[in-house]
N, C-alpha and C positions, 0 to 999 in steps of 0.2 A: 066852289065857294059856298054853297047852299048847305051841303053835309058840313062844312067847316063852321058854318056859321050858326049852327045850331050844337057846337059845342061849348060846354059851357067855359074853358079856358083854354085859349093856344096860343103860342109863339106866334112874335111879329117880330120877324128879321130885316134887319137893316145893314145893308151891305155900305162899308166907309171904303171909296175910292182914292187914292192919293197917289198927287202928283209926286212921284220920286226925282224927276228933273228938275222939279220947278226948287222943292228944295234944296239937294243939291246943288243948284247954281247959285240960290239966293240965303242960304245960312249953310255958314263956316263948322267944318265936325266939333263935336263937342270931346275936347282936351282932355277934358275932366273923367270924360264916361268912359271908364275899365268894363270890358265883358265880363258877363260870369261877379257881379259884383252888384251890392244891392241897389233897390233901383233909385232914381232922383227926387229927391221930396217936389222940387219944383221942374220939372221938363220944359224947354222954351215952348215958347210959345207962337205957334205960323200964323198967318193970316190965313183969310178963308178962301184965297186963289187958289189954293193946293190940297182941296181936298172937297168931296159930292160926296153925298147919298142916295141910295137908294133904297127902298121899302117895298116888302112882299108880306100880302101876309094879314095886311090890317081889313078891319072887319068894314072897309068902305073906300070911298076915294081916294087916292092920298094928293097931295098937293106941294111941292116943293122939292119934288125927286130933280137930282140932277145939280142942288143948291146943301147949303150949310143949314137951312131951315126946312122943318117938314113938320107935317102936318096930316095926323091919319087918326081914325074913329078908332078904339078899342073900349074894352071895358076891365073896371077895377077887377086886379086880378090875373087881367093876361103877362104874359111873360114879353120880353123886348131883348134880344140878341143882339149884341153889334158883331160884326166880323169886318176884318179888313183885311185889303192886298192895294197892290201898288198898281199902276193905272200900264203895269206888264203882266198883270194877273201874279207877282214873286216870281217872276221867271228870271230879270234881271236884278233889280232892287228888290230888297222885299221889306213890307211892312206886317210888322204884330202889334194889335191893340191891347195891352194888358193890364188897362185899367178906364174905369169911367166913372165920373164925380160929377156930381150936381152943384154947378158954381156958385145959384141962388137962393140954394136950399129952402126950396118950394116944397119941397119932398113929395111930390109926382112919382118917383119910383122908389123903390127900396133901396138895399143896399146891391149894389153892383159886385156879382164875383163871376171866373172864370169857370167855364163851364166844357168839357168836351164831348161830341162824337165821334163814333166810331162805326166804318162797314165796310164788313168783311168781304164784300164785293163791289167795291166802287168803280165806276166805269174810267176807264184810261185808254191814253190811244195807245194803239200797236203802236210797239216801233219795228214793228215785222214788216209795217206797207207805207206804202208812200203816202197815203193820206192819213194814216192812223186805224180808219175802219177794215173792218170791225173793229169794236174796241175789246179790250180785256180789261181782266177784275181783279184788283186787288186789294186789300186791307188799307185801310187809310183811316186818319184821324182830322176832326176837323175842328177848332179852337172859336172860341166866341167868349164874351162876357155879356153877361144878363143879369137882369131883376125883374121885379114885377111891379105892373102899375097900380100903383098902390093909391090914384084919384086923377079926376080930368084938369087940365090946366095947361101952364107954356113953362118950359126948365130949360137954362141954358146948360148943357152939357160941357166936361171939358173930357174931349177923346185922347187917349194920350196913347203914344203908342214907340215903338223901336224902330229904327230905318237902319237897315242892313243893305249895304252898295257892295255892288259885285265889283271884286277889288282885280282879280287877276283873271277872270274868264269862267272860274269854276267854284271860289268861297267865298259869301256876302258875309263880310264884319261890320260889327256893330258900325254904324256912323254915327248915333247920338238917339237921344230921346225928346219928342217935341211933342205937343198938346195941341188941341183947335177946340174953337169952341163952336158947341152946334145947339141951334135951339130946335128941340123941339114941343109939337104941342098935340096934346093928346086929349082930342075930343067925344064926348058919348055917342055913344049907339044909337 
């Protein structure tokens, strides 16, 4: 934290949790949404039972991990990551956030786009042993959306994202598109 904290701009990632049971049991697929087809101007909208954050990364405390609200020091300038998976890691449902909008237009962050990495050695488990380890390395890519914080204040976010339900044991298809809204608040250094 100390080397980190004496740069002058870095990434604060925020991992979004979501329940994929909870929606699946509690809103009906979306009819409308064809795969492969452009995306919904308005995605429903869940409540905030089905869905946490969590935050690494911020230049101090944070406060509200585990909740729809959070609250972490940075300064004008740093970047802010979301990524999501489903609360099976995408191993059964899976979730992609591919897009994030500022509901109150506070304008606290910039514009929000899609951003990826990519390494060429990323750690995975064997499927050679029965627990995985050692692990081995392979190329992988990793998806987020970000902007930069562009002043301190509170913004209600609206997270929106795809739910893919594993339909027959081996291909998750679309299930619809839904949004949540998260506030967060981003406090000085």
């Amino acid at each position: 934290m100390e080397l980190q904290s004496q740069c002058k701009i870095y990434p604060i990632n925020i991992l979004s949790i979501i329940d994929a049971d909870y929606i699946l049991s509690n809103y009906p697929p979306d009819q409308e949404t064809m795969p492969d087809l452009s995306l919904p101007e308005h995605p429903r909208l869940i409540n905030s039972q089905a869905a946490r954050m969590l935050c690494k990364d911020a230049r101090g405390p944070v406060s509200g991990e585990g909740t729809t609200t959070l609250a972490f020091k940075a300064r004008k300038g740093d970047y802010i990551f979301f990524r999501g998976m489903s609360n099976t890691a995408n191993s059964d449902d899976a979730i992609i956030i591919y897009n994030v909008q500022e509901e109150d237009h506070h304008h606290i962050f910039g514009v929000f786009s899609a951003d990826e990495t990519s390494l060429e050695h990323a750690a995975e488990p064997s499927p050679e042993t029965f627990n995985g380890m050692p692990a081995i390395h392979k190329p992988a890519n990793f998806q987020s959306v970000c902007a930069k914080i562009r002043k301190h204040g509170t913004s209600t976010l609206l997270i929106q994202f795809g739910l893919y339900s594993l339909e027959d044991g081996e291909r998750q298809n679309l299930y619809g598109y839904f949004e949540w809204k998260a506030k967060i608040t981003v406090e000085a250094v």
